[in-house]
C-alpha positions as CSV (number, residue, x, y, z in Angstrom):
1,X,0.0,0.0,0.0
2,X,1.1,3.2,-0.9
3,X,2.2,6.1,1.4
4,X,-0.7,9.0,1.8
5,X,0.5,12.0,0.1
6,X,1.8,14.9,2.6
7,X,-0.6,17.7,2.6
8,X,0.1,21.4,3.4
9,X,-2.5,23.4,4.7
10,X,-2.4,27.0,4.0
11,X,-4.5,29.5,6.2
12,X,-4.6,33.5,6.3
13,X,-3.7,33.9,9.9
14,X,-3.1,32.6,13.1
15,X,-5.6,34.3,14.9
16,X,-9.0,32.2,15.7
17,X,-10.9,33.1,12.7
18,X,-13.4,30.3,11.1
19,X,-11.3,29.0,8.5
20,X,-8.2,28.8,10.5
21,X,-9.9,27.0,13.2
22,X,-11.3,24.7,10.2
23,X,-7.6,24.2,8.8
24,X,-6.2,23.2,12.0
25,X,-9.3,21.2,13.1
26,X,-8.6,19.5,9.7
27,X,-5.0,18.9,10.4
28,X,-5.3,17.4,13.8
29,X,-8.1,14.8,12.2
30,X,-5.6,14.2,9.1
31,X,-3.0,13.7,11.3
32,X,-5.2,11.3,13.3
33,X,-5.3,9.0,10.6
34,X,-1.3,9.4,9.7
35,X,-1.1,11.4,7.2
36,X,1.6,14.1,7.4
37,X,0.5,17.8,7.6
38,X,2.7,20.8,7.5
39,X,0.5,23.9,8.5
40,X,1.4,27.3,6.9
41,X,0.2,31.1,7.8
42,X,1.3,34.5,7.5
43,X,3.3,35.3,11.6
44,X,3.3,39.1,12.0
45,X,5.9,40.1,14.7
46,X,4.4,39.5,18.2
47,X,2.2,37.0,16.6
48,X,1.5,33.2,18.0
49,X,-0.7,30.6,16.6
50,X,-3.3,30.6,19.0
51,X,-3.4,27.1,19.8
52,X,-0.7,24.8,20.3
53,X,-0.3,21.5,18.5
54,X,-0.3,18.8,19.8
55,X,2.8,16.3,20.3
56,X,2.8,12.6,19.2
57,X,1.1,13.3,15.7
58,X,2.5,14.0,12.7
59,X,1.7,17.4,12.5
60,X,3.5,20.7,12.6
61,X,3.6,24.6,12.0
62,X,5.8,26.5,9.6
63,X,5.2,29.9,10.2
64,X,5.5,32.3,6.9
65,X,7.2,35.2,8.8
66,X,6.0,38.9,7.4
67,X,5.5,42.5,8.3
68,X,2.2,43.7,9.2
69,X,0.6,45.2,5.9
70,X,1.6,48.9,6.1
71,X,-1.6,50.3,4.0
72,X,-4.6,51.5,5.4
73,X,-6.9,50.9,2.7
74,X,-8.2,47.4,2.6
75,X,-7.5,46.7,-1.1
76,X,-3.6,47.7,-0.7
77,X,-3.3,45.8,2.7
78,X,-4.9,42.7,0.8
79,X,-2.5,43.4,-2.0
80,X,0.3,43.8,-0.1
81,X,-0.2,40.1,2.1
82,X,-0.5,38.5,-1.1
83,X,2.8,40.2,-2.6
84,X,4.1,38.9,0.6
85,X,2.7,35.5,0.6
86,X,3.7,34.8,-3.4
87,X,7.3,36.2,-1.9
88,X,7.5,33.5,0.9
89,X,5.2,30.6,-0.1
90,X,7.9,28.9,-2.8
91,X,10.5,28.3,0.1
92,X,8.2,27.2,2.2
93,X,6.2,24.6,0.1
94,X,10.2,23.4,-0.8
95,X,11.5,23.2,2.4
96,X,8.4,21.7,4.0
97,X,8.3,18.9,1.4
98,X,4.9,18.7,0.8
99,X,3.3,16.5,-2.0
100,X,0.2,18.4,-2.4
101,X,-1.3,22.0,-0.9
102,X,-4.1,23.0,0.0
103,X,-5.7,26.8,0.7
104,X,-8.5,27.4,2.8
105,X,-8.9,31.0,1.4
106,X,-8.8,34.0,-0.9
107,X,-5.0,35.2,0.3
108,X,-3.1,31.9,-0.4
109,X,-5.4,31.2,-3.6
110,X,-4.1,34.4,-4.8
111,X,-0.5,34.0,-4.4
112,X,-0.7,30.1,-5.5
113,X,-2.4,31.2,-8.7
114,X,0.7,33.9,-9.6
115,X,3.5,31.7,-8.9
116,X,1.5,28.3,-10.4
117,X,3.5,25.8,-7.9
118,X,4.5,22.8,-9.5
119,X,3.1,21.1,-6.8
120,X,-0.9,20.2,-7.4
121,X,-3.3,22.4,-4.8
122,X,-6.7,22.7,-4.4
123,X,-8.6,25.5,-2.8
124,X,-11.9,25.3,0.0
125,X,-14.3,28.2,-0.2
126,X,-16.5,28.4,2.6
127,X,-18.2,31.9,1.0
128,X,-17.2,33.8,-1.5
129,X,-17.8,37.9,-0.5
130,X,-18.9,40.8,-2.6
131,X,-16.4,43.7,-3.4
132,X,-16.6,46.9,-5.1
133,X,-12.9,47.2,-5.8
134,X,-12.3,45.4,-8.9
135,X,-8.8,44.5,-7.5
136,X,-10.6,42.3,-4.6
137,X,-12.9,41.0,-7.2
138,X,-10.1,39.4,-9.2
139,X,-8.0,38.3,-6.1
140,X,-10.7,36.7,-5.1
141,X,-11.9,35.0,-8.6
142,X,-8.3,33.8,-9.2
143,X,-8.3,32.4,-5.9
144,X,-11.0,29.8,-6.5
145,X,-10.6,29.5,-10.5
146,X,-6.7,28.6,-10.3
147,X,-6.7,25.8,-8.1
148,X,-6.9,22.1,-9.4
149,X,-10.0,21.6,-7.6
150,X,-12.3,23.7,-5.1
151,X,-14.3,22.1,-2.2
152,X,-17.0,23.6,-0.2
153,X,-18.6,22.7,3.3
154,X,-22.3,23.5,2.3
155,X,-24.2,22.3,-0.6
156,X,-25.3,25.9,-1.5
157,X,-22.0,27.1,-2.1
158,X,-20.8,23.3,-4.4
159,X,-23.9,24.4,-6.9
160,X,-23.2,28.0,-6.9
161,X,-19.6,27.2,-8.0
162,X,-20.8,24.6,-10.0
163,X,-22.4,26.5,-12.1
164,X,-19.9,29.2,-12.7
165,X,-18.7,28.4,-16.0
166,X,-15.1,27.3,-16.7
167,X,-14.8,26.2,-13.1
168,X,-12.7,23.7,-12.1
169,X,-14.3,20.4,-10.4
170,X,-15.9,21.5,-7.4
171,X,-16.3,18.8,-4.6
172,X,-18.5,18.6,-1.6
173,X,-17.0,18.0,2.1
174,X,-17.5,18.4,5.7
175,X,-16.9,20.9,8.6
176,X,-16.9,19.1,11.8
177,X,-17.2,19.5,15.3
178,X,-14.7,18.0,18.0
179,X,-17.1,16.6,20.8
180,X,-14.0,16.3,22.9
181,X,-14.3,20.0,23.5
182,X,-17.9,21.2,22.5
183,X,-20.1,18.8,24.9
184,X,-22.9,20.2,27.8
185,X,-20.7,18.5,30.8
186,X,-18.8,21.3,32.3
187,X,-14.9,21.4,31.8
188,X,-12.7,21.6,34.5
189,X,-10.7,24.2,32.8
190,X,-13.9,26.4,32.2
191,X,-13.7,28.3,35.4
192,X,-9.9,28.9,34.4
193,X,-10.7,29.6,30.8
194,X,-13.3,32.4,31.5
195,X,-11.3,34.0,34.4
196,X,-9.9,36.8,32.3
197,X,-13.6,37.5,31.5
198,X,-14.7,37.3,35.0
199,X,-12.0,40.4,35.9
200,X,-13.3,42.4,33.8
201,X,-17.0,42.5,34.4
202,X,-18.6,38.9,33.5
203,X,-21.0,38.2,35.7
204,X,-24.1,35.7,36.9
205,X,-26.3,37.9,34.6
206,X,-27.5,35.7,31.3
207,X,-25.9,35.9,28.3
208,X,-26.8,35.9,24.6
209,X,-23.6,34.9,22.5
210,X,-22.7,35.7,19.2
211,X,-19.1,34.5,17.8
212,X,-17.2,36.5,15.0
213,X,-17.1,40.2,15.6
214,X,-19.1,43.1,13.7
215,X,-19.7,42.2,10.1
216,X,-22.3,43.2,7.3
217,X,-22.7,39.4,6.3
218,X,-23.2,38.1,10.7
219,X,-26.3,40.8,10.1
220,X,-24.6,42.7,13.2
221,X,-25.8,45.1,13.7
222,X,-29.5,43.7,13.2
223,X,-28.7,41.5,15.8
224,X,-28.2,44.4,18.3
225,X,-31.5,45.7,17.7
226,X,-33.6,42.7,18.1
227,X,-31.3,42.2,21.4
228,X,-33.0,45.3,22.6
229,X,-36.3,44.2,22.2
230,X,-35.8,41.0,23.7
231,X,-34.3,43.0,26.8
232,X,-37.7,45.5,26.6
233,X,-40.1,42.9,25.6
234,X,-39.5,39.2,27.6
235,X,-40.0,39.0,31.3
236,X,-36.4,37.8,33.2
237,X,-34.5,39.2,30.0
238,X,-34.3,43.0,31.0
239,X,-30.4,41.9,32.6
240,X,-29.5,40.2,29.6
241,X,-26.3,40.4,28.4
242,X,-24.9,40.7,24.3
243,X,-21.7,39.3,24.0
244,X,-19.7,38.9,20.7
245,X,-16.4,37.4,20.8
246,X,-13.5,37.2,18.4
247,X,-13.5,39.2,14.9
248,X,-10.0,39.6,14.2
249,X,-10.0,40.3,10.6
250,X,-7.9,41.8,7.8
251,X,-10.7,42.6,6.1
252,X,-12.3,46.2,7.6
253,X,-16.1,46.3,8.2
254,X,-16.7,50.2,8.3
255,X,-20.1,50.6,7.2
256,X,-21.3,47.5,10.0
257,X,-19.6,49.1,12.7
258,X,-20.8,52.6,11.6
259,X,-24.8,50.7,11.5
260,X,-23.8,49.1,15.0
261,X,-23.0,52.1,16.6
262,X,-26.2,54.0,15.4
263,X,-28.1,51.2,16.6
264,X,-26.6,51.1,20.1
265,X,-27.5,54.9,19.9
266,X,-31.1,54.5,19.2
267,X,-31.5,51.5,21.8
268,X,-29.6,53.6,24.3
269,X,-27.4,50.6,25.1
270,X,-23.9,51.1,26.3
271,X,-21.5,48.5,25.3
272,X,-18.1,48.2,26.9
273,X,-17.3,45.1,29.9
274,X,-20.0,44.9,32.6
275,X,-22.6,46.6,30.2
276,X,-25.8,45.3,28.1
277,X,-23.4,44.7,25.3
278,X,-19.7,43.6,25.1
279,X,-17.0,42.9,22.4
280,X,-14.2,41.1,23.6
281,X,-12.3,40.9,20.9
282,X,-10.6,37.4,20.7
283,X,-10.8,34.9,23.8
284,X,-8.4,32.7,24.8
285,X,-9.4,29.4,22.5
286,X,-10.6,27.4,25.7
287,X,-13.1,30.4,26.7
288,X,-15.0,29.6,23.5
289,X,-16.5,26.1,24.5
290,X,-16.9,27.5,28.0
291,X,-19.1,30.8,26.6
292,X,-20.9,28.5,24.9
293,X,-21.6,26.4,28.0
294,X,-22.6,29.9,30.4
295,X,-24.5,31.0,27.6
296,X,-28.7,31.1,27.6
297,X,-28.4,30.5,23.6
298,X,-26.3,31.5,20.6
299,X,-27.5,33.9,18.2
300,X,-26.5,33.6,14.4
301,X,-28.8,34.9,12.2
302,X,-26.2,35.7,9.5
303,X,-26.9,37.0,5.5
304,X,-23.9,34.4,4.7
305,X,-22.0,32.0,6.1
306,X,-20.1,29.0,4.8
307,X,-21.7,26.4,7.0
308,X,-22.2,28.1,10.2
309,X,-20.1,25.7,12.1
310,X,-20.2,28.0,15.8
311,X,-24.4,26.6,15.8
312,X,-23.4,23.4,15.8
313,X,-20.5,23.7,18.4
314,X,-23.2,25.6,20.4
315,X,-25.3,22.8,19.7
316,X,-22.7,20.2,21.0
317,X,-22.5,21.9,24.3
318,X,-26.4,21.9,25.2
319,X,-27.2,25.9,24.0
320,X,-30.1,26.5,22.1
321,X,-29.4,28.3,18.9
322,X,-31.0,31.1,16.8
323,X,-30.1,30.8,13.2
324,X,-31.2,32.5,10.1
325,X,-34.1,30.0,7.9
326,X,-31.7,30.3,4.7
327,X,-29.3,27.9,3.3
328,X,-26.4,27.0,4.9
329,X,-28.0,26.2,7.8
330,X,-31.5,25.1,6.5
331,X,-28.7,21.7,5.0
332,X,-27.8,20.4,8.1
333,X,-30.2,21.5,11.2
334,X,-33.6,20.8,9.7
335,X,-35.6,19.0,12.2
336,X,-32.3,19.3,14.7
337,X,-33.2,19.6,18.9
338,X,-32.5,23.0,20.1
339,X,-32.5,25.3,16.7
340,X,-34.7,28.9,16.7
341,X,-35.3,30.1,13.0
342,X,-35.6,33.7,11.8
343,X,-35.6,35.3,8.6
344,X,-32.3,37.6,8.8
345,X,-33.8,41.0,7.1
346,X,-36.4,41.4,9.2
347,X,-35.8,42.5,13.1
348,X,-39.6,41.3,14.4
349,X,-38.7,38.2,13.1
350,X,-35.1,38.0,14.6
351,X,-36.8,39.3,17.6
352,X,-38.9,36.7,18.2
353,X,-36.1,33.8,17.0
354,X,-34.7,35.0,20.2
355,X,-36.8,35.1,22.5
356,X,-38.2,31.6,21.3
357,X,-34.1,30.5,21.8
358,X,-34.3,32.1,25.6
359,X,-37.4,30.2,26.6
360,X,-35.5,26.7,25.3
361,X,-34.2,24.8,27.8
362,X,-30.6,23.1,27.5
363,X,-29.8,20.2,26.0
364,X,-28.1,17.8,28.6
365,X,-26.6,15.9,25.5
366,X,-25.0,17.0,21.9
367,X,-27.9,16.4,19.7
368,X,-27.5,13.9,16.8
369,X,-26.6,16.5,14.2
370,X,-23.4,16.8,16.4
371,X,-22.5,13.5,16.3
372,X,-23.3,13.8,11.9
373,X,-20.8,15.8,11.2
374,X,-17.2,14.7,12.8
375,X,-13.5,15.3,12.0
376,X,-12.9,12.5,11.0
377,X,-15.5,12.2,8.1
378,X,-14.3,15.1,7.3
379,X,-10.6,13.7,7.0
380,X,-11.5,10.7,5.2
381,X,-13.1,12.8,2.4
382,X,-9.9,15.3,2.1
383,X,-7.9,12.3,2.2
384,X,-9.8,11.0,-0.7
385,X,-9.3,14.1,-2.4
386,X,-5.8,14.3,-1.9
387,X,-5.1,10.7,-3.1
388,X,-6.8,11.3,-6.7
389,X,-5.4,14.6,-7.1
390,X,-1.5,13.5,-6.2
391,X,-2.4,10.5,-8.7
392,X,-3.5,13.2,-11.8
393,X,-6.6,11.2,-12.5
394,X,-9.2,14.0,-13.0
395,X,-11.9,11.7,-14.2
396,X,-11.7,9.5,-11.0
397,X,-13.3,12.7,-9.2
398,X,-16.9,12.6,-8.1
């Protein structure tokens, strides 16, 4: 039996962002069933991935050391991370000795498709976003279009690409959720894990969480105001508590955070630790599961996502979830125990998605979709991948 090619996994960053948690989640379950991964991503100075690997698989980081874009306009920071990617990338992918690559977004597609690797890679898209700089429209396109073959978590996203014409073959695969860390029991590192919180203002009041940052496409700032009715309008939720966590991001989301603060205007919410609303900012990574446990419910009723993979992690740990009635999310929780709908554009209707969510009890197990949708599925069907593409046989793909 032949060896399983050595795969290198290419993220944007190494701060907790969806994709990079997806790479290295990806990784660890590759790695799991012994195939070799070398992860790569961009290390500005003072810069640490934010979790550690672990030891006894065969798994490790190369970080692609690089300054911290100097711009200020998105389009030439974008620009200038892919110069420097293109610039690094061809040492790395020699020295690592990888047989095959693969990029989990717009960034490394980019550079890949200027210095055409001899190596065969294939690229994930979880979304694809909407830009009104032509530069970022082509970055982006080249990204997908370049690679050998494109995957995507959600079977929304495999026919939209599908359809594209001149696309390359575009597979369908799985985001997954590690039940080791995401489960209703209580962790013994929670209390640890949330300390840092705990200083600066979290409290016994309940909380609604929401996981990403400010964005147009997380419907932000349509969040907030529903938030405020729910505080106004349900008995026992006038001390609720908004709390979004993480959103580090090279991309800049002006116009959300310009609609976000407006709102918090009009509500006359104040936002800050200790107050009605709180960003955080990025949490250390075992705070996640542990917000997810303290939480009353999980809000998501996002415009776009990928998959939405933070409802079923919610989901996992017993928290009942609001999520928008819209494709991704309509694929895989249909019918699921502890899911709230809402349609996204409307903030009655978002509104009421929570306040359905608040009156749920927990979950005192990780309902079945959970359990659907693991690692190592996931790995099995990369591996797949990986196999046919390393062999050149195009016409073996599905």
């Amino acid at each position: 039996m032949h060896e399983a090619p050595h795969v290198g996994l290419l993220m944007h960053s190494v701060l907790p962002r969806g994709g990079v948690v997806h790479a290295l989640e990806l990784g660890l379950a590759l790695a799991r069933l012994g195939i070799r991964v070398t992860v790569m991503a961009p290390l500005e100075p003072g810069q640490s991935l934010f979790r550690s690997l672990p030891e006894g698989l065969p798994i490790r980081f190369m970080p692609l050391r690089m300054a911290t874009p100097r711009s200020t306009a998105l389009a030439d920071q974008v620009g200038e991370r892919i110069d420097a990617l293109a610039r690094a990338l061809p040492a790395a992918i020699e020295a690592s000795g990888v047989d095959v690559l693969h990029a989990q977004d717009s960034l490394n597609g980019a550079a890949l498709a200027r210095i055409g690797p001899d190596l065969p890679w294939l690229r994930t898209v979880h979304h694809l976003d909407r830009f009104d700089d032509p530069r970022l429209a082509a970055w982006q396109d080249q990204a997908w279009r370049s690679a050998r073959v494109v995957c995507c978590v959600s079977d929304g996203w495999l026919r939209r690409l599908q359809t594209e014409p001149d696309a390359p073959p575009v597979l369908r695969v799985f985001n997954g959720v590690d039940l080791s860390r995401f489960s209703p029991a209580a962790s013994p590192s929670d209390d640890a894990a949330l300390a840092p919180l705990v200083a600066e203002g979290l409290d016994d009041a309940p909380l609604v969480l929401a996981v990403g940052g400010v964005e147009a496409r997380k419907n932000s700032a349509m969040l907030l105001r529903a938030f405020a009715r729910l505080r106004r309008e349900v008995p026992g939720a006038a001390r609720a508590r908004l709390i979004v966590v993480g959103g580090a991001s090279l991309l800049q989301h002006g116009a959300e955070q310009q609609r976000w603060q407006r709102a918090l205007h009009e509500e006359g919410l104040v936002e800050g630790p200790g107050q009605p609303v709180w960003r955080t900012g990025a949490v250390h990574d075992d705070a996640v599961p542990a917000l997810m446990r303290r939480a009353r419910l999980l809000a998501m009723p996002s415009l776009n996502e990928g998959f939405g993979l933070v409802a079923i992690e919610a989901l996992a740990c017993g928290t009942p979830v609001l999520v928008s009635r819209r494709a991704p999310f309509t694929e895989h929780l249909g019918g699921a125990e502890g899911v709230c709908w809402c349609d996204p554009e409307d903030v009655a209707s978002v509104a009421v998605g929570l306040a359905r969510a608040w009156a749920r009890p927990r979950l005192d197990h990780s309902p079945a979709v959970c359990h659907a949708h693991s690692w190592q599925r996931s790995a099995q069907a990369h591996a797949a991948i990986y196999e046919r593409i390393c062999e050149s046989l195009p016409t073996c793909l599905p």
